[in-house]
N, C-alpha and C positions, 0 to 999 in steps of 0.2 A: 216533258216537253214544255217549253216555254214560249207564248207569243207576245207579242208587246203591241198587236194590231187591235185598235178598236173593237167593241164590241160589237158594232155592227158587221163588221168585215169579218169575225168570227164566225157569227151569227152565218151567213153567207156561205164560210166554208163548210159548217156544221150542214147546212142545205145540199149544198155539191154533193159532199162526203156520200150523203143517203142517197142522192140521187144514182149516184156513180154505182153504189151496190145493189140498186133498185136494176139498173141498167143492165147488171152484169150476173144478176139473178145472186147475188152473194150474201149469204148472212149476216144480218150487223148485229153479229158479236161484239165485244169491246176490243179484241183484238186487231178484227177488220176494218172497226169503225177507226180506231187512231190509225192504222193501216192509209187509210183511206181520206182520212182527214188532214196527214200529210200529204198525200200526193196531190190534193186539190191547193192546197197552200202554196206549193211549189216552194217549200223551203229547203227540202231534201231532192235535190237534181238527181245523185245517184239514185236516191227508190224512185224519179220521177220514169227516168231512162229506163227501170229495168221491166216495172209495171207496163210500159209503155211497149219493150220490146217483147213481151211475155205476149201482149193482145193481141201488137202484127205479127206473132207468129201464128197462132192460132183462134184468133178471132174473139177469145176470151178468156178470164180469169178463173179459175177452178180451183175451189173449196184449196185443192192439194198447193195449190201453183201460193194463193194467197197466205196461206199456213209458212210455208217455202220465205218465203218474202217477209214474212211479220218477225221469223225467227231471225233474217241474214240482216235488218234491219235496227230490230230493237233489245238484240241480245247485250247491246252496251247499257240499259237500263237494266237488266237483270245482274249486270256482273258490278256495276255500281249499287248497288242495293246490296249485295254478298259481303261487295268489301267494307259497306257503311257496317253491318254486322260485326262483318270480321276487326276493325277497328274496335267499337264497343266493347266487344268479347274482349280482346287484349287489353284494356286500357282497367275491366273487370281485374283479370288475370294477375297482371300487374301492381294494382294498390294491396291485393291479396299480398302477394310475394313479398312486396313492400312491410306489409305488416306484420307478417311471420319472419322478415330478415330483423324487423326493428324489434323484435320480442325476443328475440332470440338471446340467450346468455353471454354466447363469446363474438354477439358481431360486431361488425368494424364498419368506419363513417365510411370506406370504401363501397363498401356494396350499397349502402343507403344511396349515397351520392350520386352512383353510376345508375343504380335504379330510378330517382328520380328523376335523371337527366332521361331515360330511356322513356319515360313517362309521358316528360315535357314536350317531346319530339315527335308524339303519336297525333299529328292536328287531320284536321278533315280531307287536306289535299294531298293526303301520304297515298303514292300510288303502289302497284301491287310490289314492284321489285323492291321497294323501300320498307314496305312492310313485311315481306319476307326477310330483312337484313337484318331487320327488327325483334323479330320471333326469333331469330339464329342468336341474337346479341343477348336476351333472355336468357334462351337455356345454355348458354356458355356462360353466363352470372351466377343461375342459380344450383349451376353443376359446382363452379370453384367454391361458393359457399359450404354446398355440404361435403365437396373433397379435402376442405380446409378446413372442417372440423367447426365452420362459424355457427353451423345449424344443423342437428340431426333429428328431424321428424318426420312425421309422416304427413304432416300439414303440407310439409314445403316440397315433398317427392309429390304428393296431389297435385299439386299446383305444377310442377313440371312436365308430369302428365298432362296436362289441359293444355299449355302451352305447345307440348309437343305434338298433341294432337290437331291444335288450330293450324300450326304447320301442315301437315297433310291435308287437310280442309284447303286450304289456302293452293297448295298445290292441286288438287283434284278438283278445286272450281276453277284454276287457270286451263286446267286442259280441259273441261266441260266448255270454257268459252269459246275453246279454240277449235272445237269436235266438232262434227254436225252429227247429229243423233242417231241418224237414222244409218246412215254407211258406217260409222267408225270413222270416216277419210279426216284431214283438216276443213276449216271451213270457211266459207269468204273472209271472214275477219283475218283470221291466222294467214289465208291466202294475201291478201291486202297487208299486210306486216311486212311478211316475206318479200313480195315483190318489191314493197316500197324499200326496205335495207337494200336488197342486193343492184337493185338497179342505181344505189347510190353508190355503191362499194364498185359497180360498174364505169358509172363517171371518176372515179377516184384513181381504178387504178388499172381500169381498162379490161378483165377479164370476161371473158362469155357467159350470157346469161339467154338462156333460148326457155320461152314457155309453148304451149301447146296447150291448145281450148278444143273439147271435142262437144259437142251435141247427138244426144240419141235422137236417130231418125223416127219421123210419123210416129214421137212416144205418145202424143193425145189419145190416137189410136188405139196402142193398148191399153190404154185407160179405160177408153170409152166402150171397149171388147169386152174388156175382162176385169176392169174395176180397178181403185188403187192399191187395194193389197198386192195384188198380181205386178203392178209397174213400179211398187216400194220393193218387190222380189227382185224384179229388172236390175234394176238401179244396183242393188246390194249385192249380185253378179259383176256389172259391168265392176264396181266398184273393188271386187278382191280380184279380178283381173287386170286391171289396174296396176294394184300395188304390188300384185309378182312380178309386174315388169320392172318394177325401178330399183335403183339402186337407191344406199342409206342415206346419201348424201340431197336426194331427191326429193320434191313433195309433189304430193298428187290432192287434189282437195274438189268437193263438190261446189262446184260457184256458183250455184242457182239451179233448184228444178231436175231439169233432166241434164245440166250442163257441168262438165268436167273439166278440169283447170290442172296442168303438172309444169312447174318451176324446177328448172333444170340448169344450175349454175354448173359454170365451167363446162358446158359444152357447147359445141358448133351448132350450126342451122344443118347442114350437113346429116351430123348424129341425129339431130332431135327430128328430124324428117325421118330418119330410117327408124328411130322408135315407134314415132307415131303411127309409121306405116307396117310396122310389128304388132301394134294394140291395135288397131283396124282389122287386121289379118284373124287375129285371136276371138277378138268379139264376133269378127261375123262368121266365123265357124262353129261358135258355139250354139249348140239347141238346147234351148231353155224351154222344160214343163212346168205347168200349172203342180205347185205341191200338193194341192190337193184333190185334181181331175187324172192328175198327170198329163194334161190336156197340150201337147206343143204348141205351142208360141208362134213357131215358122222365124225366118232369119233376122236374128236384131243386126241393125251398123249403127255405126258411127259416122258424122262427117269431123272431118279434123281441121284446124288449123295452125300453121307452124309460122312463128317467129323470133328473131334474133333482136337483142339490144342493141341499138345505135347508142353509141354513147352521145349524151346528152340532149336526146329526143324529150327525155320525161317520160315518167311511167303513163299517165295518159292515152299517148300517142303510141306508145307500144302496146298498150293492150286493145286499144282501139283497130290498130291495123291486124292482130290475131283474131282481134272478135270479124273484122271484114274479113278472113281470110275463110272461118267458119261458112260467114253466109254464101262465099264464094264457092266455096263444098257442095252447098247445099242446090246451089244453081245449076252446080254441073251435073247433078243427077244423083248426090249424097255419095253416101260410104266411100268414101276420097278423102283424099290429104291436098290441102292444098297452104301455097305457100302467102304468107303476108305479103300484101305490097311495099315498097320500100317507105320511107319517114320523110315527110314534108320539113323539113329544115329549114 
């Protein structure tokens, strides 16, 4: 994080910060405290909204709810950190390759040259797709080298190995970014990607895009019952019921907390009403026991909310009126579907 405010106005929010987790009975961890130390800054509006909607819902912040929040926020510093790695490693890799092509008996200025050139193009602001294209241009170099007879060692098969494996690496931290931990589902990030492509692919070329936000009812509750292991089980229920409902084309991801988000292109408001009101059906027929009391639960819901893209609302504005549609659920007595209001144009 970077700030460019005075020291004293630092100083100030370093105060808030503790103050805020004094308030809210919250550990200051180093986690909670940047947690925390953003939202008093008000630099980051989106953590300031969700911190904000987290407390009027329930009056406060909890160990689980703040964890929730530190991960859906600051996971972009962990995945920059991976890929500064994964740069390094490759750029390693590479002068390797480099030096076993140039050692080599029968090689040619082609592989040097194109090696080099793939060198020069590894700078700091290579983003993940780029350097994925990167790794792939690699081991199609240093395959034609040894299918071409320029190099046959074992030097330079190791080295392809390592390459191929930063590959996979490379793949398996994109989908760690994209996960949320605990469900398996996608995760706000990857949620936030999705939405923002298709709702542009919406304005472009006019097809349906309906999402659906659902919230588990009085989840503090089971919390405060039966502890968070018991409401991480919840959770990781509601969440493979969920995903039986959707088709492939479908994402379903946890947006926050106890909160569930499914992006649904190419269908009507219509349909995605009658899904939502099929996973409403589902969840509250289900009786969920303590694994290890076997202790029942008694009936979990859902409240839902359903809306359609307006073309050229803005993503905003469309998730705004599903998240109102949510608290409209909630007013009516929960485990309901209700629909968005239309878009202020």
């Amino acid at each position: 994080m970077k700030y460019s405010e005075n020291e004293e106005r630092t100083a100030e929010w370093m105060r808030l910060a503790l103050s805020k987790m004094k308030q809210y009975e919250i550990s200051p961890t180093p986690a909670n405290y940047a947690l925390w130390f953003e939202y008093v800054s008000g630099t980051n509006l989106a953590l300031v909204e969700a911190v904000d909607r987290e407390i009027e819902l329930t009056g406060k912040l909890t160990v689980q709810q703040s964890r929730l929040l530190h991960e859906q926020f600051f996971d972009d510093d962990k995945d920059r950190a991976a890929m500064f790695e994964m740069r390094h490693e490759l750029a390693r890799l590479l002068k390797q390759v480099l030096h076993y092509v140039y050692t080599g008996v029968t090689t040619t200025d082609r592989s040097n040259s194109h090696l080099q050139s793939m060198l020069s193009r590894l700078q700091p602001d290579l983003n993940r797709q780029q350097l994925h294209t990167l790794i792939e241009e690699v081991l199609i170099e240093t395959r034609l080298a040894v299918s071409s007879g320029e190099l046959l060692n074992e030097q330079l098969s190791g080295a392809m190995t390592e390459v191929a494996s930063l590959k996979k690496e490379l793949s398996d931290s994109r989908r760690e970014a994209i996960t949320d931990s605990l469900t398996g589902l996608a995760n706000r990030k990857h949620f936030d990607e999705l939405i923002a492509k298709l709702t542009h692919d919406a304005d472009v070329n006019g097809m349906d895009v309906s999402v659906i936000f659902s919230d588990v009812d009085l989840f503090s509750a089971i919390n405060e019952k039966h502890g968070q292991l018991v409401g991480d089980q919840v959770l990781k229920v509601i969440a493979e019921l969920m995903k039986k409902s959707l088709k492939g084309r479908d994402l379903v991801a946890r947006y926050g907390g106890e909160e569930f988000a499914v992006i649904l292109p190419h269908t009507s408001m219509q349909n995605a009403r009658q899904l939502a009101e099929s996973i409403r059906q589902d969840i509250a027929s289900k009786r969920i026991q303590r694994k290890d009391t076997h202790e029942p639960l008694g009936a979990i819901t859902m409240s839902f909310g359903v809306a359609r893209y307006v073309s050229g609302e803005g993503v905003d504005s469309f998730l705004q009126r599903v998240d109102r549609a949510v608290y409209l659920a909630k007013r009516s007595g929960r485990n309901t579907v209700c629909d968005a209001p239309p878009p202020i144009i």
